[in-house]
N, C-alpha and C positions, 0 to 999 in steps of 0.2 A: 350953909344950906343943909348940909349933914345934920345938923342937929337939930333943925323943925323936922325931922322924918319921924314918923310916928314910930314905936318903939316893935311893933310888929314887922316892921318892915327890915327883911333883912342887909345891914349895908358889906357885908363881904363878899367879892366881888367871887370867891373861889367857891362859897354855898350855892350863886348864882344858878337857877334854871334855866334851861334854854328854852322851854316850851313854856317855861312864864313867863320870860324876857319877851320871846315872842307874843304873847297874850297883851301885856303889856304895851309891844309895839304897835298891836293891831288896834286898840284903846285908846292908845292915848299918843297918840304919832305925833303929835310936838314934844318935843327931845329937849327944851328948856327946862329946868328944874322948877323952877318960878312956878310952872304952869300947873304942877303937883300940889303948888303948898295949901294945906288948907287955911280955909279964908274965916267961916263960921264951924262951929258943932257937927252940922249935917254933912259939908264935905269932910270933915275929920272921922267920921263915924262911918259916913261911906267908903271911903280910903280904907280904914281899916276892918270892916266886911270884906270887901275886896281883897285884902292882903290874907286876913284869913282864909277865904274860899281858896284861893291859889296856893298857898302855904300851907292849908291847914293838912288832918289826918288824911280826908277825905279826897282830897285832891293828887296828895301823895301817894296812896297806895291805886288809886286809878292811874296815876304812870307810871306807878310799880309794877301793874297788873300787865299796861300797856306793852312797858318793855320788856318784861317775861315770853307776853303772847308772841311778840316780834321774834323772840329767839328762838323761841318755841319755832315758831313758822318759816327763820332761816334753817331749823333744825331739821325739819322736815324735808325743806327744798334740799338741803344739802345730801340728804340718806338717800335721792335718789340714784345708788352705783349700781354695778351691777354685783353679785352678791357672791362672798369669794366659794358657796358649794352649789351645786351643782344638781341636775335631777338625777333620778335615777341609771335614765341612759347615756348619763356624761355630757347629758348637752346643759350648756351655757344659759343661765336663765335673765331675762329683763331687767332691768333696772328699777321699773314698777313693782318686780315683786321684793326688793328691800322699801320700795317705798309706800305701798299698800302694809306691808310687815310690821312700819314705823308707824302709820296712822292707826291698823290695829291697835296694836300695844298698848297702846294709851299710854309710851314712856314721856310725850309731852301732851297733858292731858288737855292746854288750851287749844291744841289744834285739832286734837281730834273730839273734840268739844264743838267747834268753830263747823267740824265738818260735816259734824252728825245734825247738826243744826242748819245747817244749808242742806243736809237733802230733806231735810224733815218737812224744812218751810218750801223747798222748789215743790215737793210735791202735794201738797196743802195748797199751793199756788195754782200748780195746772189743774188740782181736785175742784177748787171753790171758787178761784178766780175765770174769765173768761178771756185768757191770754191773747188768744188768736185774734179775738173780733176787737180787742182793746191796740193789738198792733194795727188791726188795719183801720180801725178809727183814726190811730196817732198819725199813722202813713198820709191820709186821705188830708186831714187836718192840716200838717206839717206844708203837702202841695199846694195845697190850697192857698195858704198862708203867702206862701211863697210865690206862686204864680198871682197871684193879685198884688202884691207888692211890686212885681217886676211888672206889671201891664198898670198900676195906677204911678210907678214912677218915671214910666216913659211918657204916659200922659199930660203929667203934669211940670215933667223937670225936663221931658226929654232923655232919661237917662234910669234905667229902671236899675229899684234898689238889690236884689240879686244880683245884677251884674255888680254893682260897690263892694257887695258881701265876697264876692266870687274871687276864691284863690287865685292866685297867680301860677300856680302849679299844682294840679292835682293828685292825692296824696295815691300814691301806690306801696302797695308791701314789697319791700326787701325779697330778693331770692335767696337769703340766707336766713331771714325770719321763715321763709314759705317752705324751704326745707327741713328748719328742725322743728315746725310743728307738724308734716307731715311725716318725720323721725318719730316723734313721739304718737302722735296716731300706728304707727306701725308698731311699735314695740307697744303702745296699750293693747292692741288686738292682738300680737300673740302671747301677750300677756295673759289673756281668757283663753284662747285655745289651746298654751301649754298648762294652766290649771285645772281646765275640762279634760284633758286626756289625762292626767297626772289622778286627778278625781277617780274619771271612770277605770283605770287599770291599778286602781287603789294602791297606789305609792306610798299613802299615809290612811293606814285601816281607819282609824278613829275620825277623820275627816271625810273619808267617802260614807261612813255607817252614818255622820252625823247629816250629810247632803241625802241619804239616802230616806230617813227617819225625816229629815225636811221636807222632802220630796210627798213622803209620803200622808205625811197629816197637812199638807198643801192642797191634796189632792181631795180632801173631804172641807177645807176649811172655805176654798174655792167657791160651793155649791152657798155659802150664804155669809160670806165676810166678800166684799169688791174690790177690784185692785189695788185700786188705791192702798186699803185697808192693810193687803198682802205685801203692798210694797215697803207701807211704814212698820208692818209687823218683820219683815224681813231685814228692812235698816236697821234698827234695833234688836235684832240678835246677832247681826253680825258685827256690831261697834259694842253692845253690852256684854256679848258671850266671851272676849275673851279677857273685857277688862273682870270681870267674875272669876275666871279660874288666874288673872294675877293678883288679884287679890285675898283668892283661897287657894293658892297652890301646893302647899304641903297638904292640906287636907283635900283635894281631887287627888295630888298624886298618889296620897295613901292610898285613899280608896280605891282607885284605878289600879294602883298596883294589888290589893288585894284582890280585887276583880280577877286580876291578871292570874297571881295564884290560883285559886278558886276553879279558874277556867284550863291552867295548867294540871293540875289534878285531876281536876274529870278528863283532861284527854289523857292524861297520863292511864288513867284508870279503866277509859275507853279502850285505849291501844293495848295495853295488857290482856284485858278481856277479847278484844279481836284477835291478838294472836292467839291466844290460847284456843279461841274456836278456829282459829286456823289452822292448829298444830294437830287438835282432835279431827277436824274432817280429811287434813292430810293424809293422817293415819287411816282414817276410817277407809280415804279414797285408795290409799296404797294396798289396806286388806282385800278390798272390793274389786281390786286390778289384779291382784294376786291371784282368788281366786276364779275371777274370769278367763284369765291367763292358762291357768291349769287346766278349767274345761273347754277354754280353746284349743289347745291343744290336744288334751283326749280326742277331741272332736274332729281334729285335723289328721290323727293319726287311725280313726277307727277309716273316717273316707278315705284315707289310703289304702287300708287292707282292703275296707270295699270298692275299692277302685281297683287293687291290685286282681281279687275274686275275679269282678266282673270282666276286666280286662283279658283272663285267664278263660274265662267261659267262653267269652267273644271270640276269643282264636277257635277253643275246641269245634264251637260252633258253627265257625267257619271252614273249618277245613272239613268239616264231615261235607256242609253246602258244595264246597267247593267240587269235593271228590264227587258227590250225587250231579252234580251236575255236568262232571265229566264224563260221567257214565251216558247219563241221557245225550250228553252231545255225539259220544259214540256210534250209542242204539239210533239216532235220529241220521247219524252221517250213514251207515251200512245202510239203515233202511231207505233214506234216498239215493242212495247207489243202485238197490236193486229196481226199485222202480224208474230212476231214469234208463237201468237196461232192459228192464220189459217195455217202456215205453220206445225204444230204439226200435227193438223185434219187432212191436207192434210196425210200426212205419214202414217198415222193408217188405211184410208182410203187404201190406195193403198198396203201398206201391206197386210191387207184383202181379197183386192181384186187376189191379187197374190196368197196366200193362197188357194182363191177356186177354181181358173183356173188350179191348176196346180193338177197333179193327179197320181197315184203312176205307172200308165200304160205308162205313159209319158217318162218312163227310163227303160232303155234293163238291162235283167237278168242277175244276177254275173255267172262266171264262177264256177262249179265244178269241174274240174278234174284238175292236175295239167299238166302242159303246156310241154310239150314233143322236145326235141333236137334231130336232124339227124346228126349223123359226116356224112361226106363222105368219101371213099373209098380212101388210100393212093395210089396212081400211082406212076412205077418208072420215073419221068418225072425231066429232069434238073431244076434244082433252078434256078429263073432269076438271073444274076448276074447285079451287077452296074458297067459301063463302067465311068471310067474318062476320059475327053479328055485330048491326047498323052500321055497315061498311060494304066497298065496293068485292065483288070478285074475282079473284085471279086465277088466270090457268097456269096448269102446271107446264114446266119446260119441259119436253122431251129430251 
């Protein structure tokens, strides 16, 4: 039988494909050799079509491609560690961020091909397609489906066909699956919170200037490109910008490094020229303290001599006050001395004289007898009484 095989057909069993073995099983699942041989021209000629398509250049390098992309994409799953440097403040960074680092790079360029291609089309998808209302079409449809099958196969069988369909146990997720994806949800979220603070407290100058310059013609591009637009224009700088500078990176980093020069020099040139107007107004402020210093001082010494003057007047001044004033309290004490003893004399004088003017004839005789009371005569006469006005009369009690 080996030797009716048409001459395209490989018979070593070690060149063997698996994925054409398989094609083959799927084709032609009778496993008799018989069943292969050709009979006329047309199956001879088909057979070996067939053997070419599978065999040929064409087929080859599509599971060439196949199995590159595959390794490529265990290569990527693999890169997710966590990464052996660290941030700035020594903290320990995600394991997303070797694995975002890896899909950057474009070191396996079908995956991140694969990947830039998936969000290009997800979002082309929520843009143009009408996702939502096409889910709850499928949803509604799906019930629908379903519950009429189960209400016309009780009807008719007694036995509705969802219940036939229906698991014997319903599938639940694993708490060990339910954990590491909610592991990986937590390390992708601070995977963006430890990039946005690393961004904003500019860890890496040249990536916060580049987010910053992003930021900024976003902010005008905004007013007449839609999001969408912002979205795919943002995918694509952030998957093409760095395959760009690896594939010109000796001439970025020249440049950059000349930049770098260029930008050294003028601070260098800056800082030179700052100090030296530092050095001058230094001077200038130390002459200018100097001679204020000088006439603070003259200043502080002439108010002491005029301090000292005026101090020296003040006493003289006072003691002359002082002595005048002693005087007058002198002349003020004699002179009320003598007048409180004229006014003494006066007193004695005039007592005296009171004394002899006055004369024991001058005042009427005491009474002797003692001093005599008349009652009057009781009369039967009405007691007045007190009238209130609009009210009765009352007399008074004796």
């Amino acid at each position: 039988m080996a030797d009716n095989v048409p001459p395209s057909v490989p018979t070593n069993n070690s060149n063997a494909n698996p994925t054409v073995d398989a094609l083959k099983a799927i084709h032609l699942p009778n496993t008799d050799p018989s069943a292969i041989e050709p009979t006329d021209d047309t199956s001879l000629d088909a057979a070996s079509a067939y053997n070419s398509v599978t065999n040929g250049p064409v087929a080859q390098n599509v599971m060439d491609q196949s199995a590159k992309t595959k390794d490529e994409l265990s290569n990527l799953a693999a890169s997710r560690q966590p990464p052996s440097y660290t941030a700035a403040t020594g903290q320990q960074l995600t394991h997303y961020h070797s694995f975002f680092s890896e899909l950057l790079s474009w070191r396996n360029p079908r995956a991140s091909g694969i990947a830039y291609a998936s969000l290009v089309a997800l979002i082309f998808t929520f843009r143009y397609l009408d996702v939502l209302r096409w889910g709850l079409k499928l949803t509604w449809m799906a019930l629908g489906i379903t519950v009429a099958a189960e209400v016309a196969g009780k009807v008719v069988l007694n036995n509705g066909f969802a219940t036939q369909l229906r698991p014997r146990k319903y599938y639940t997720i694993p708490r060990e699956t339910l954990d590491a994806a909610i592991g990986d949800v937590h390390e992708l979220i601070n995977f963006f919170v430890i990039e946005a603070q690393r961004v904003l407290f500019a860890e890496n100058v040249y990536v916060s200037a580049a987010a910053a310059l992003s930021a900024f013609i976003s902010y005008f591009l905004i007013k007449i490109v839609p999001y969408w637009g912002l979205a795919v224009i943002g995918t694509t700088l952030l998957f093409f910008a760095p395959l760009i500078y690896n594939s010109n990176k000796e001439l970025i980093d020249a440049q950059l490094q000349h930049a770098g020069e260029i930008v050294s020099a003028q601070t260098a040139q800056l800082r030179s020229a700052a100090q030296k107007s530092t050095e001058q107004a230094t001077q200038v402020t130390k002459q200018y303290m100097g001679d204020y210093t000088a006439k603070a001082q003259s200043l502080i010494k002439k108010g002491a001599h005029q301090t000292q003057d005026y101090t020296a007047k003040a006493q003289s001044v006072g003691q002359d006050y002082t002595a005048k004033a002693q005087s007058l309290t002198q002349d003020y004490a004699a002179k009320a001395q003598s007048l409180m003893g004229k006014g003494a004399q006066k007193t004695e004088q005039t007592a005296q004289q009171a004394k002899e003017t006055l004369k024991p004839t001058d005042f009427p005789a005491a009474p002797k007898d003692d001093i005599k009371t008349s009652v009057p005569e009781s009369k039967n006469e009405p007691e007045p009484a007190i009238k209130h006005p609009g009210g009765p009369s009352f007399p008074i009690a004796a």
